[in-house]
C-alpha positions as CSV (number, residue, x, y, z in Angstrom):
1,X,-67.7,-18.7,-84.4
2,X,-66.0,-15.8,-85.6
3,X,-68.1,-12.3,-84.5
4,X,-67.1,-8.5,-83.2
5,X,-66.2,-8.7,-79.1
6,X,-64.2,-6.1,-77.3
7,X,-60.3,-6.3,-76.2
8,X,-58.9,-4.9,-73.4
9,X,-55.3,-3.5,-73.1
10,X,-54.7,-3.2,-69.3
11,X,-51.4,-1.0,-69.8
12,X,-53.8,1.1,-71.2
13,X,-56.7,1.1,-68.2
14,X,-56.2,3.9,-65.7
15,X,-59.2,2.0,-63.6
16,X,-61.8,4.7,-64.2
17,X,-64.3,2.3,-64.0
18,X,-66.7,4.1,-66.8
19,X,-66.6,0.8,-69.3
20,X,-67.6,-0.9,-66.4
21,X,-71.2,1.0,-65.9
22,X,-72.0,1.8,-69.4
23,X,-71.7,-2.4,-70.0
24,X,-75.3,-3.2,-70.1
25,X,-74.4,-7.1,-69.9
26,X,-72.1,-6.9,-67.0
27,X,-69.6,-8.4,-69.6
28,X,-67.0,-6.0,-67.9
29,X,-65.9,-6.0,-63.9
30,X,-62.6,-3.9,-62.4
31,X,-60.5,-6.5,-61.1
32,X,-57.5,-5.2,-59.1
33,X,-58.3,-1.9,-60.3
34,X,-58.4,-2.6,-64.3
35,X,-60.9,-3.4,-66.4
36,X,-61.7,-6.9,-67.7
37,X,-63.8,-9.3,-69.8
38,X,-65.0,-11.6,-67.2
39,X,-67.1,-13.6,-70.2
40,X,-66.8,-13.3,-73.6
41,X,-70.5,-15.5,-73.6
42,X,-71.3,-11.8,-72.2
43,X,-70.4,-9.5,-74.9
44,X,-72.5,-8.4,-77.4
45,X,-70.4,-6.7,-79.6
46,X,-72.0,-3.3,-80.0
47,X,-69.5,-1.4,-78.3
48,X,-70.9,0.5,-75.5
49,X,-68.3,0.6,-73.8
50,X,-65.7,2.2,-76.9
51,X,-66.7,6.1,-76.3
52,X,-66.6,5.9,-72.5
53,X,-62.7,4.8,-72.1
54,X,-60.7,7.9,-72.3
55,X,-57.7,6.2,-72.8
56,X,-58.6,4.1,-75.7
57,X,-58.1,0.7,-73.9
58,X,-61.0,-1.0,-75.2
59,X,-61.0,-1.7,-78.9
60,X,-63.5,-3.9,-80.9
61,X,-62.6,-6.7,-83.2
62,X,-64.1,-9.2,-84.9
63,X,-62.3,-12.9,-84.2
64,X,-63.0,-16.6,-82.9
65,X,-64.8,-16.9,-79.6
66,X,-68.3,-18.2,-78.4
67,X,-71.8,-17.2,-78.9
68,X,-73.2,-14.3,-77.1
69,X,-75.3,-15.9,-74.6
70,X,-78.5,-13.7,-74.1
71,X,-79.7,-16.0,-71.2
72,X,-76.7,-16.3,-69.2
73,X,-76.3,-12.4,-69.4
74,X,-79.8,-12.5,-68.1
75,X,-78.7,-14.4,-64.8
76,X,-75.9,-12.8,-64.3
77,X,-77.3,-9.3,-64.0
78,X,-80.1,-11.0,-61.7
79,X,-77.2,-11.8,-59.7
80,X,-75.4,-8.6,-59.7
81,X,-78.8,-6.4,-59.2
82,X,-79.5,-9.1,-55.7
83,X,-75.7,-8.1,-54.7
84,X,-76.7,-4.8,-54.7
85,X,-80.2,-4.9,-52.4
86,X,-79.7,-4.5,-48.4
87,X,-79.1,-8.1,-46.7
88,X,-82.2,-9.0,-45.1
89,X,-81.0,-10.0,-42.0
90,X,-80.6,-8.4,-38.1
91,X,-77.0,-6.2,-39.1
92,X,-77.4,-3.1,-37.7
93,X,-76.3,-1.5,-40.3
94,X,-78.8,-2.0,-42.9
95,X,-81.4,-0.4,-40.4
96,X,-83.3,2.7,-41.6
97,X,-82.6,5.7,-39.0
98,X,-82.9,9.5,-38.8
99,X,-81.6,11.7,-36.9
100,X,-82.9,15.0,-35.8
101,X,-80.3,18.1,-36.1
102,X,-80.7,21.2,-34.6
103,X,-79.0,24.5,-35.5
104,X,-76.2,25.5,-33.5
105,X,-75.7,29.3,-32.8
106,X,-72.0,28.8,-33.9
107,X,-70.7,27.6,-37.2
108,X,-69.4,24.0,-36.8
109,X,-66.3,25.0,-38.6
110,X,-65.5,27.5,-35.4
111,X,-66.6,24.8,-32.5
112,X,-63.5,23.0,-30.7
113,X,-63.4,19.4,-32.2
114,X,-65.5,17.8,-29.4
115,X,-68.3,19.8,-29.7
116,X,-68.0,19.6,-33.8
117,X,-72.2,19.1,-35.0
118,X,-72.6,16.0,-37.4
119,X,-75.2,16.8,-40.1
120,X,-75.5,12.9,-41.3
121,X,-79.3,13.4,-41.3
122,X,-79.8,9.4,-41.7
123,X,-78.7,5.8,-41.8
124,X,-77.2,3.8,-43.5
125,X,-75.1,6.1,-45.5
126,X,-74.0,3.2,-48.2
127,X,-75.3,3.2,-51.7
128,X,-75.3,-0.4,-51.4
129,X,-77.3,-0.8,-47.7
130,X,-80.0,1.6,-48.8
131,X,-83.2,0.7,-49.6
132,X,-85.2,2.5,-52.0
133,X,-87.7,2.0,-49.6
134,X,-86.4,4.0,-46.9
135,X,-88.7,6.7,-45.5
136,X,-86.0,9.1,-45.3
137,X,-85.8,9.0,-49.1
138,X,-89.0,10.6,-49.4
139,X,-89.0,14.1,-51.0
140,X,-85.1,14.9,-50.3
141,X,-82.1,16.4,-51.5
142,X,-79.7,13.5,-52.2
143,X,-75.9,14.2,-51.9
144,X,-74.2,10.9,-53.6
145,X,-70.8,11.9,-52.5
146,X,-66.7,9.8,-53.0
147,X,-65.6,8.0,-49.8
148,X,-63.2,10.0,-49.7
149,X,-64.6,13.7,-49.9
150,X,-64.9,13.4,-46.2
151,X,-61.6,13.2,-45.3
152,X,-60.2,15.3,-48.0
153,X,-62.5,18.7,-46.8
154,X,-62.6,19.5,-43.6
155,X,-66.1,21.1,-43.8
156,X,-67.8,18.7,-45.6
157,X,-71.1,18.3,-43.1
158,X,-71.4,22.3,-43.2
159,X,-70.7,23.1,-46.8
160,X,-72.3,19.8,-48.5
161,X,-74.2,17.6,-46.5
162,X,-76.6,20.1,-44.0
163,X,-79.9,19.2,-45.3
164,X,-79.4,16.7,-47.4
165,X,-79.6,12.7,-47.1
166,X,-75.9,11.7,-47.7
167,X,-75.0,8.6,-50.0
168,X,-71.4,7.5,-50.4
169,X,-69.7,5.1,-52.3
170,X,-66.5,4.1,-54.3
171,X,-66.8,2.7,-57.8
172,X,-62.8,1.4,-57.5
173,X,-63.7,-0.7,-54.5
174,X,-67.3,-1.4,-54.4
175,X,-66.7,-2.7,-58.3
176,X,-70.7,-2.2,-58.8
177,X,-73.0,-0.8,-60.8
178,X,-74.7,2.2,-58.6
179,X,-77.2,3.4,-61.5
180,X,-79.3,0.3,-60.3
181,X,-79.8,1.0,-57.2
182,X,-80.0,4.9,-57.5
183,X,-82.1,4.3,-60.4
184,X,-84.6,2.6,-58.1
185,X,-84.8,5.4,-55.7
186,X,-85.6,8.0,-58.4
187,X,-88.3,6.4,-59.0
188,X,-89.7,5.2,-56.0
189,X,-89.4,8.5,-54.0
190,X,-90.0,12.0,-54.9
191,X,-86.5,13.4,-55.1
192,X,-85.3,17.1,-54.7
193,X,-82.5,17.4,-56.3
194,X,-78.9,15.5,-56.6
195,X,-75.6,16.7,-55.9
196,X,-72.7,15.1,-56.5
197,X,-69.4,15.5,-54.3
198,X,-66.5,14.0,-56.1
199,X,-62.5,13.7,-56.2
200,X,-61.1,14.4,-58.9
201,X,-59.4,11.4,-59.6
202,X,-60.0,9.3,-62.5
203,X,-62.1,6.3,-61.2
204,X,-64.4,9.2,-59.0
205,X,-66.0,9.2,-63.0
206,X,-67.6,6.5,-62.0
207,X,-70.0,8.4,-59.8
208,X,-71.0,11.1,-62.0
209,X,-72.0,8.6,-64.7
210,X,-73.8,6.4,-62.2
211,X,-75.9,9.2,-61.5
212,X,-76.1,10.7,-65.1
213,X,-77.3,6.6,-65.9
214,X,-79.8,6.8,-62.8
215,X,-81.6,9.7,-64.4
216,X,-82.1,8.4,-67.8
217,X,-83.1,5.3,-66.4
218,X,-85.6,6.3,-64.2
219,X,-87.0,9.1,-66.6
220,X,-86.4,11.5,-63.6
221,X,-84.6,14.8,-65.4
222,X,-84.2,16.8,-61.5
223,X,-81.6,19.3,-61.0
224,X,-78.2,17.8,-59.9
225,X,-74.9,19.4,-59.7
226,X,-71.2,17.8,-59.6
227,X,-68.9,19.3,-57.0
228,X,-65.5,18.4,-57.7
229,X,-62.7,18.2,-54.8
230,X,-58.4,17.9,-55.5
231,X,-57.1,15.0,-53.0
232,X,-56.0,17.9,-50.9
233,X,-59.8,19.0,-50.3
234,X,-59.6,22.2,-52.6
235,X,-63.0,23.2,-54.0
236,X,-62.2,23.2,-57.6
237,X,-65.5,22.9,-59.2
């Protein structure tokens, strides 16, 4: 049958990832870092995707292919949102902890490295590990923060995450859709306030628009913040 469906041009695709989360069909994965059409059963043909690429890979056209499948996009977002819940198994690291810190008379920045104070308030730290469930959830200030930030600023436990439950992730890598899962914890648990802790490399996007997505989804409108970081650790924003 002949109907609109999107086309990719990979030379195009910087691997921001954004296409990728605004796909409400899961009709587009990054695979080796670019975008692709995993089904074309998956598309819909409305476009979602178009005024998220800010390179102008993605173009829609109307040619040959198969039906959208409604029912098969249906199973495979059932199987995408499963990926994304906490294996129920023994793993340590899907276990729900909290951790007590107490204030130091000197600034952690100004302690020798040994005696450095961690302000990771809780575990797991994962997007994907945590349960909306978790009783550390309850009532806090989230700070959904790159992989990366961490080793980019020195000071990241004393400038962003003191007092705060710490989420981290990678859109690149993880190739997932976090507005799910964050979208299930703004509703399930009465939080504070987000901020978001960023690079300020392309595919980082992906964060902030998981976040924006959570918001609208859960019908949450909370203050949040984006804090933006150059691969050297500068503050820039």
């Amino acid at each position: 049958m002949k109907r609109k469906i999107i086309t990719i041009n990979e030379e195009k695709c910087n691997g921001c990832g954004l296409c990728a989360l605004a796909c409400h069909e899961g009709a587009i994965q990054m695979i080796d870092g670019k975008a692709k059409l995993v089904s074309e059963s998956y598309c819909d043909g409305l476009g979602d995707c178009l005024p998220e690429c800010p390179t102008g890979a993605i173009t829609l056209e109307e040619r040959e292919t198969v039906a959208y499948d409604q029912a098969a996009v249906e199973r495979h977002m059932a199987e995408k949102k499963k990926a994304l819940e906490p294996m129920a198994c023994g793993c340590p690291s899907t276990h729900a902890q909290t951790f007590d810190r107490q204030a130091k008379a000197e600034p952690a920045a100004q302690m020798p490295v040994a005696e450095a104070v961690s302000e990771l308030r809780q575990w797991p730290v994962q997007i994907k590990l945590v349960s909306p469930n978790a009783p550390f959830l309850q009532g806090a200030d989230l700070l959904v923060a790159a992989t990366c930030s961490a080793f980019s600023n020195a000071n990241v436990h004393r400038l962003f995450m003191k007092d705060k439950v710490t989420l981290i992730g990678c859109p690149k890598l993880d190739m997932v859709d976090y507005s799910e899962k964050l979208a299930e914890i703004l509703a399930e648990n009465d939080i504070q306030s987000i901020t978001v802790l960023r690079m300020s490399v392309p595919c980082c996007g992906g964060l902030t628009e998981a976040v924006k997505q959570a918001l609208i989804k859960s019908g949450k409108m909370i203050p949040w913040r984006i804090i933006v970081l150059d691969t050297d650790g500068t503050v820039l924003s």
